[in-house]
C-alpha positions in Angstrom: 0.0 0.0 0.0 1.4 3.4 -1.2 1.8 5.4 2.2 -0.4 8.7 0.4 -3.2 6.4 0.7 -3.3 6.6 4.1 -3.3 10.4 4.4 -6.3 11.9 5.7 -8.6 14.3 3.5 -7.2 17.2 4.9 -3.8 15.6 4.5 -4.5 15.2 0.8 -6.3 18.8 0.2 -2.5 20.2 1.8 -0.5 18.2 -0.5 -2.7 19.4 -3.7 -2.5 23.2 -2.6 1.4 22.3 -2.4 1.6 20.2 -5.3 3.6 17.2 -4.1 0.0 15.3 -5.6 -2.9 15.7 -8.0 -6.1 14.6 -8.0 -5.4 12.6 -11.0 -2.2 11.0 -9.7 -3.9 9.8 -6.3 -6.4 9.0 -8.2 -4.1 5.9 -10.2 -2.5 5.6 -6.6 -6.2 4.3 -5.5 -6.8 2.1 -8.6 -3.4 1.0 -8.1 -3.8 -0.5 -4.9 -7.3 -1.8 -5.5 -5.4 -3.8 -8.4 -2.7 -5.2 -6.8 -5.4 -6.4 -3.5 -8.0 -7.7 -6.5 -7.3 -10.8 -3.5 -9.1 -9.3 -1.0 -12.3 -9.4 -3.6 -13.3 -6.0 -2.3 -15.0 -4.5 -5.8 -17.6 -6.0 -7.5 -17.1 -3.1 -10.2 -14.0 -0.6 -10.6 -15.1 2.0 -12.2 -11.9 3.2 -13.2 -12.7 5.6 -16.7 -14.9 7.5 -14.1 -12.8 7.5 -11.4 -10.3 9.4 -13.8 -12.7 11.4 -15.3 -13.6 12.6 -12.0 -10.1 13.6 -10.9 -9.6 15.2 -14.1 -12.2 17.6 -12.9 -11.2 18.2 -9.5 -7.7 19.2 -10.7 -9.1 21.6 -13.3 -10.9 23.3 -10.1 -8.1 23.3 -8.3 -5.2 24.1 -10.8 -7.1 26.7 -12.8 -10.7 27.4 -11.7 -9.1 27.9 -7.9 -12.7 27.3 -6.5 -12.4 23.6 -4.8 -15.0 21.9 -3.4 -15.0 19.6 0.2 -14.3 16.8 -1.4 -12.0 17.8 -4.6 -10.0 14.6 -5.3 -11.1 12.5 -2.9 -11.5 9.0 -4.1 -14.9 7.2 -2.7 -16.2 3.3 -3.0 -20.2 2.8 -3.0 -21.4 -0.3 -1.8 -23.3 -2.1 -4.4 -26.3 -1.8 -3.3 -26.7 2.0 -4.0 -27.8 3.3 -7.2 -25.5 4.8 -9.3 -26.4 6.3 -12.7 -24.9 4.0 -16.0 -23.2 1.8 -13.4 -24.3 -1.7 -13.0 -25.7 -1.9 -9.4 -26.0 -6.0 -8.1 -26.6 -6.5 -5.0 -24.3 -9.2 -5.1 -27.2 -11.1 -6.6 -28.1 -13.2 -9.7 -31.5 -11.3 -9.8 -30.0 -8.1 -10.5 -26.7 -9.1 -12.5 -27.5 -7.0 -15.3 -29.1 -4.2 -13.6 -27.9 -0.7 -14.8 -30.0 2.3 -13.2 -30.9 5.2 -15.0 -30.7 7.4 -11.5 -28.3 8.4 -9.0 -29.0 7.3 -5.0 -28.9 10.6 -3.4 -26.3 10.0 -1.2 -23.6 9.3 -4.1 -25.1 12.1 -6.5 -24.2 14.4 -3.1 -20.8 12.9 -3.1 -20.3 13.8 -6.5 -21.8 17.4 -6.0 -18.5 17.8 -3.4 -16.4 16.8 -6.1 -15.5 13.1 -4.6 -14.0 10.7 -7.3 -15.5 7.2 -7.7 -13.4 4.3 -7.5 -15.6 1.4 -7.8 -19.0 -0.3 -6.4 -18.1 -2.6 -3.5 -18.9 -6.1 -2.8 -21.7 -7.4 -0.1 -23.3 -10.1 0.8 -26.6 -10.4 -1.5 -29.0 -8.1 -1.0 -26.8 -7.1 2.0 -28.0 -10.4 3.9 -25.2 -11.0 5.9 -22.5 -10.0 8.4 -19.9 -11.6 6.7 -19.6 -10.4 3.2 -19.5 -14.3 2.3 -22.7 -14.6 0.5 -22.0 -12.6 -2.7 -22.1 -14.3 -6.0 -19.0 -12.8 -6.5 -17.3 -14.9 -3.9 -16.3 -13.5 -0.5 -14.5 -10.2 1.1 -11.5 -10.9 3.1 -9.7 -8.8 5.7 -6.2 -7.2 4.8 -5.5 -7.7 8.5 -5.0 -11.3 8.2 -4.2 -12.3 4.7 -0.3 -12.8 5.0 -1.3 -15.8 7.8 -4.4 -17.2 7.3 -7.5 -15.8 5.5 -10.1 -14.0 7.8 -13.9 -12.1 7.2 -14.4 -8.5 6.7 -17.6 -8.3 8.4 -20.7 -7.4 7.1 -22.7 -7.3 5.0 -20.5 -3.7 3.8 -16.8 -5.8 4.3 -16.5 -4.9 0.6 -16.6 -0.9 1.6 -14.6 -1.5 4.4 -11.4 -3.6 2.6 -11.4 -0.9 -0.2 -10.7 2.1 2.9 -8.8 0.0 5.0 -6.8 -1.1 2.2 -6.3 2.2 0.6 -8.0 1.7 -2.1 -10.3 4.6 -1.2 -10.4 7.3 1.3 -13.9 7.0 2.5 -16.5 4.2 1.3 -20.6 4.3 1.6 -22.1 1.3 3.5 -25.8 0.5 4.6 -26.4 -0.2 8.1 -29.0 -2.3 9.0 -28.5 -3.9 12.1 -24.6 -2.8 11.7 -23.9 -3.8 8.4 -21.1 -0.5 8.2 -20.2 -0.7 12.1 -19.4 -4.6 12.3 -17.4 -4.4 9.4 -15.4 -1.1 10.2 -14.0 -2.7 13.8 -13.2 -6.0 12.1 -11.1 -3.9 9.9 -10.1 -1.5 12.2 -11.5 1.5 10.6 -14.3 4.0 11.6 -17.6 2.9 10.9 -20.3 5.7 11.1 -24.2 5.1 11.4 -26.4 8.1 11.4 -29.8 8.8 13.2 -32.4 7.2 11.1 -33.4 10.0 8.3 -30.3 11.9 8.8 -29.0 10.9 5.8 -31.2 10.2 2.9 -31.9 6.9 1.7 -33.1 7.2 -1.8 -31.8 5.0 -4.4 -30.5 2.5 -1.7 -31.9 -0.8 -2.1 -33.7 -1.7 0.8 -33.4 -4.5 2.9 -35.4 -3.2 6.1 -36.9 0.0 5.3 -37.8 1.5 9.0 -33.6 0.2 9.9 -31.6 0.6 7.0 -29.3 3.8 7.3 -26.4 4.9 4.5 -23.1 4.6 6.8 -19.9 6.3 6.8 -16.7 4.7 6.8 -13.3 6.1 6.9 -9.9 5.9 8.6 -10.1 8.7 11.2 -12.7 10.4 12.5 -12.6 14.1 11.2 -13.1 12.5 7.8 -16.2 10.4 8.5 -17.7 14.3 9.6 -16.2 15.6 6.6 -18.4 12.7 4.6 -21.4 13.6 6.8 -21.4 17.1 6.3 -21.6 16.6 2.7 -24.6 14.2 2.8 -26.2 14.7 5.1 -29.7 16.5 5.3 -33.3 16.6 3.9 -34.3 15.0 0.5 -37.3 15.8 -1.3 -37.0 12.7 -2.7 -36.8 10.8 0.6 -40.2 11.0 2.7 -38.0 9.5 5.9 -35.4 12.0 5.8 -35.8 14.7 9.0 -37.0 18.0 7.2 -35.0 20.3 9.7 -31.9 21.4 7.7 -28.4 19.9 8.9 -25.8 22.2 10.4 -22.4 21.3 9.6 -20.4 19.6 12.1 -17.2 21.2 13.4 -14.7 19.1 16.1 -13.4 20.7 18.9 -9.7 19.6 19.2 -9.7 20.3 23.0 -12.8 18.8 23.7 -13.7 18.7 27.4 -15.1 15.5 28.6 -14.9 16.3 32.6 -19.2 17.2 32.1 -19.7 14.1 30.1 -22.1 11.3 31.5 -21.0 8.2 29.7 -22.6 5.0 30.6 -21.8 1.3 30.6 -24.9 -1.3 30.1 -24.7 -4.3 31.8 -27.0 -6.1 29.5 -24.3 -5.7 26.9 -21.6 -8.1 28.6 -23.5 -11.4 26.2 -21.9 -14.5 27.4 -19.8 -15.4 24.3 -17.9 -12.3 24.8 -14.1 -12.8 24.2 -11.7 -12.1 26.6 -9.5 -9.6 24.3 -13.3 -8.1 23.6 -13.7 -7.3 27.5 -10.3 -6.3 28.1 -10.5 -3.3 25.3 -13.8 -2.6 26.9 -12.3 -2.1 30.4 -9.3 0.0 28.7 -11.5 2.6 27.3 -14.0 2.7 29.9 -10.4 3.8 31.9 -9.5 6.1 29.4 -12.7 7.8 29.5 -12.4 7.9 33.7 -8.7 9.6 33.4 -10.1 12.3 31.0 -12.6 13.0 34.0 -15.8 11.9 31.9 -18.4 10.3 34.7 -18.7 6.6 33.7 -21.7 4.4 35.8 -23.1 1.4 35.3 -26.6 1.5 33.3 -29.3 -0.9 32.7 -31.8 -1.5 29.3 -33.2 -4.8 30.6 -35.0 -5.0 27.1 -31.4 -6.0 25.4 -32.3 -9.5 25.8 -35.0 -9.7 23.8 -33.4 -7.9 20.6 -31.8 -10.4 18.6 -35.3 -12.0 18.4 -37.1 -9.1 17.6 -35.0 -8.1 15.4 -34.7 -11.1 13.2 -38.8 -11.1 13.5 -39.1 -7.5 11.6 -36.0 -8.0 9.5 -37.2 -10.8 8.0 -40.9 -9.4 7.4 -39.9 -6.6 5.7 -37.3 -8.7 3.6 -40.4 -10.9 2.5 -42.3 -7.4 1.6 -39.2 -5.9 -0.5 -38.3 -8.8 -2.1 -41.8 -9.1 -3.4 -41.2 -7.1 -6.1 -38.5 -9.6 -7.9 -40.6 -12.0 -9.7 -39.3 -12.1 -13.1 -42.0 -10.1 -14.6 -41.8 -6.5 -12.8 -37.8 -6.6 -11.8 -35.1 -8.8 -12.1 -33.6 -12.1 -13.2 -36.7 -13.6 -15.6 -36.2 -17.5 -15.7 -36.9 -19.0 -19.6 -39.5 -20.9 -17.3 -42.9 -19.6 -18.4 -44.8 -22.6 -17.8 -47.9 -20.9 -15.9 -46.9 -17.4 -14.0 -46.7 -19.2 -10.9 -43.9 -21.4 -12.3 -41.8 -18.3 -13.7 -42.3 -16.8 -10.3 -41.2 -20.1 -8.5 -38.2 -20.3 -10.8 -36.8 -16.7 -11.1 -36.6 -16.2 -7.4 -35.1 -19.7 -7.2 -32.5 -18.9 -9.9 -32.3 -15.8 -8.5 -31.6 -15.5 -4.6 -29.4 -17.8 -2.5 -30.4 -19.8 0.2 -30.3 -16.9 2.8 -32.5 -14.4 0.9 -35.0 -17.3 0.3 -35.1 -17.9 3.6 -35.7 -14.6 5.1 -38.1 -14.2 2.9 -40.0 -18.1 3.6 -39.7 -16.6 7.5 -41.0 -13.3 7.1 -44.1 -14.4 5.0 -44.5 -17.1 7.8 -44.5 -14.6 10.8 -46.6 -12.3 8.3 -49.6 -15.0 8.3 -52.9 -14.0 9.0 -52.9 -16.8 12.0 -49.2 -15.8 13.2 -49.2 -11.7 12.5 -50.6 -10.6 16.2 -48.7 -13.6 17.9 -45.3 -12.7 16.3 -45.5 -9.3 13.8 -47.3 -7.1 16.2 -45.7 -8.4 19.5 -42.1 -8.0 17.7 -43.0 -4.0 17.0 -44.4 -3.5 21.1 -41.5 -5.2 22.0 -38.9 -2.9 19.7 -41.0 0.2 21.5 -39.7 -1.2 24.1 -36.1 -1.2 23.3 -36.6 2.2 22.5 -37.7 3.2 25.5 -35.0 1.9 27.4 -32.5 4.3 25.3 -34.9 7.3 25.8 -34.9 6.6 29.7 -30.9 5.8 30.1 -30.1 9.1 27.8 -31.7 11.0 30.6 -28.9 9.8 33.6 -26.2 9.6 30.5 -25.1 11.2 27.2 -23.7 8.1 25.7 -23.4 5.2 26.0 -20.1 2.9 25.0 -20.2 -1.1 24.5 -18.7 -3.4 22.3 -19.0 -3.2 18.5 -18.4 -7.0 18.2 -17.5 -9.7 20.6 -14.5 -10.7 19.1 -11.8 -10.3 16.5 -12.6 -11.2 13.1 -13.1 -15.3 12.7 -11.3 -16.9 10.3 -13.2 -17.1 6.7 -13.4 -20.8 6.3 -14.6 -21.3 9.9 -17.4 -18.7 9.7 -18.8 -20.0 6.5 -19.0 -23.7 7.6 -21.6 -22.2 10.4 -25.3 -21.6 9.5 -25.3 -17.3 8.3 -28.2 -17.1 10.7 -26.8 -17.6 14.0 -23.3 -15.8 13.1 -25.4 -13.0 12.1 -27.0 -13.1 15.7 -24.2 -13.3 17.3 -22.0 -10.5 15.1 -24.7 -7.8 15.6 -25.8 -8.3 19.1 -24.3 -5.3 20.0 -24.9 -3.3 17.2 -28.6 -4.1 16.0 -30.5 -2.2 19.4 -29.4 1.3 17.9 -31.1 0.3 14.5 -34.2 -0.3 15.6 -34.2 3.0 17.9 -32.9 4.6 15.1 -30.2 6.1 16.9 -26.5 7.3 16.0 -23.5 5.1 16.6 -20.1 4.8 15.9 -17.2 2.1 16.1 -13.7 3.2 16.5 -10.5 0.7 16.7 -8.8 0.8 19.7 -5.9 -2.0 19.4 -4.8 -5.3 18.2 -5.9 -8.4 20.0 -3.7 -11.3 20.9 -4.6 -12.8 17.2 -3.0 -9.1 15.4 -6.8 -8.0 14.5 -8.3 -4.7 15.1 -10.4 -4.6 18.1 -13.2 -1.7 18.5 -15.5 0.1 21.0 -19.3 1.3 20.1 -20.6 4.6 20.8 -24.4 5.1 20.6 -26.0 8.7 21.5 -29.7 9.9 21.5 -31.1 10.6 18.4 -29.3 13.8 16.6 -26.6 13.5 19.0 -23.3 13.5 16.2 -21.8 16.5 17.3 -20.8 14.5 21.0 -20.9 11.3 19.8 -18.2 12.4 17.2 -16.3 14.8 19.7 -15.8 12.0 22.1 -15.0 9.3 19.5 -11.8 12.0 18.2 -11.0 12.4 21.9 -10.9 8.5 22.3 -8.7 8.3 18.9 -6.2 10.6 20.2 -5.3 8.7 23.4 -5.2 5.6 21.7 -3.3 5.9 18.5 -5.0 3.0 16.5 -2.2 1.5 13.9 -2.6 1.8 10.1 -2.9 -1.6 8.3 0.6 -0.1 6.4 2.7 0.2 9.7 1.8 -3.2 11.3 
């Protein structure tokens, strides 16, 4: 990896002004290393004639024009499940193989507005189904942390998004988060993974998987750059009935943050049995950290937490079976040469069509959605989410945020985690990073330090809803004092 890759975007914006680099030559610096990691299988699509295209006109508004924008130069990866305008957009999935959408997701086309550079759209697993990035039908992501021993995962289902940053392939990459889809990925690859409050960000032209959950997430190397991504895309869409319609105010750090008037609080409900050891251990250290920076750190309770991996799965997989309705080989989608009665061509497209793990969300979530089943499991899975909720509502008034584990442990080797069922790794992976989805509150993950293995290791933020401005402060403060390694210098 070419160390300029690593730079931040302020570091980058400096060396244009100075001309030691142009956007065009970064530029090939990115493809370059996407190229030479092809490996790590973290593209579905380089888009490279755009990619130079757009730093061709970042460097004419720098070298000429003089009137930059935020993100002149700056070299981006989508995952492939937004839409992107005349780019194939997949979902990692046979059903949409060929699809190539005439429209822009509004989150990329604001990307472009700030004059970021696309790289490529980045692998998933299909229909974002995962929390691996194993499931694609373009085989699986793996981490650049552990190739040089023994392949591991990437996380998911955005691993794709977070390979191309952490492998500097990209500066900042878009993911969706779910049920922490950009947050379980980012700490197994020890970047920063960055989920909004629900209708921060606009959601138009992303795919959906669970409409009232899924968020567009930020991930980057260091913190000031995921706000620098925010601040460009973030706000309300006309196009987007979720987004908030309250206009967004740019966020600005404070490098001398205070944190001696911050609540922060621990829940006990978060310490799941299967937690590793390294897991607990980086837990402890930046719950001390937080104490010798004067912050007041107590012991919280959300006795709902237990119930959340069921309730989740519940709505997740009813709204999958509502979503994927629409691929049926006549309307969108992979149309089977099938066309023996419509029933057959319906039977045979979504068979041809989705893997196992799609088919069975969706076999689940029309199950639960039964006439006979939707009060016993439907209904009773959204009373118990308000639930949930109301336990962050009640512990944000003795505590601004809270911190926890992202995952509970390093990233598992690749051939291990596939040989178990995607269901119950995806339980266990987002345990601690599903609750703020369906609360639809902010959260970020931030690496902290290696484990015994050499793998990043992170720590969860979550705030009340709006809350980025703290949440953000706090997670800089918390990079500073611990000096996370770059994938280059290990």
């Amino acid at each position: 990896m070419n160390k300029l890759t690593t730079y931040t975007i302020k570091e980058i914006h400096k060396a244009y002004r100075d001309k030691l680099l142009t956007p065009t030559s970064f530029v090939d610096l990115c493809l370059q290393n996407a190229k030479q990691n092809r490996d790590l299988n973290a593209f579905v699509t380089l888009t490279e004639d755009v990619a130079e295209n757009h730093g061709i006109e970042s460097e004419k508004r720098f070298y000429i024009d003089k009137e930059t924008k935020p993100l002149d130069g700056i070299t981006v990866g989508m995952k492939d499940n937004f839409c992107t305008k005349n780019i194939r957009t997949t979902c990692a999935s046979n059903m949409l193989l060929n699809f190539v959408p005439t429209y822009d997701a509004t989150v990329y086309s604001r990307l472009r507005d700030a004059g970021a550079c696309l790289i490529g759209k980045c692998n998933l697993d299909e229909f974002a189904m995962g929390a691996g990035t194993v499931d694609s039908i373009f085989g699986p992501t793996r981490n650049p942390w552990g190739y040089k021993a023994c392949w591991r995962i990437a996380g998911g289902s955005s691993g794709g998004s977070a390979v191309a940053v952490s492998s500097g392939a990209c500066v900042a990459a878009i993911g969706s988060d779910t049920g922490g889809s950009t947050r379980n990925p980012a700490a197994l690859c020890g970047i920063v993974g960055l989920k909004p409050t629900y209708g921060l960000v606009s959601r138009y032209g992303l795919i959906p998987l669970v409409n009232s959950m899924d968020v567009p997430g930020i991930m980057t190397r260091k913190v000031d750059d995921a706000v620098n991504i925010l601040n460009c895309v973030a706000g309300p869409d006309e196009l987007d009935s979720t987004t908030i319609k309250k206009e967004f105010s740019p966020i600005n750090l404070d490098n001398n943050f205070d944190m001696s008037k911050i609540k922060i609080g621990i829940p006990k409900e978060y310490h799941y049995p299967g937690m590793s050891e390294d897991i607990v251990d980086t837990w402890r250290l930046v719950t001390n950290l937080l104490e010798n920076e004067q912050a007041t750190v107590q012991t919280v309770s959300m006795p709902n937490t237990s119930v959340s991996i069921a309730v989740y799965s519940i709505l997740n997989q009813c709204e999958v079976a509502s979503n994927m309705a629409r691929y049926d080989g006549i309307e969108y989608g992979l149309r089977t040469k099938e066309d023996y009665s419509t029933e057959e061509l319906y039977a045979s497209s979504r068979s041809e069509g989705f893997n196992q793990v799609v088919r069975s969300r969706i076999f689940a979530g029309n199950y639960f959605l039964l006439t006979r089943n939707y009060e016993k499991y439907f209904i009773k899975a959204l009373k118990l989410r308000r639930m949930i909720t109301d336990d962050f509502k009640k512990v944000f008034k003795e505590v601004d945020l809270l911190v926890t584990p992202t995952t509970l442990s390093d990233a598992p080797l690749l051939d291990e985690f596939v040989s178990k069922h995607n269901r119950d790794q995806c339980a266990f992976q987002d345990y601690c990073t599903q609750p703020a989805n369906m609360a639809g509150i902010p959260a970020v993950s931030i690496p902290i330090r290696l484990s015994k293995n050499r793998m990043p290791l992170s720590i969860q933020l979550m705030g009340p809803n709006l809350s980025e401005e703290l949440l953000l402060n706090v997670a800089k403060r918390l990079e500073t004092l611990v000096d996370f390694p770059s994938l280059e210098v290990v």
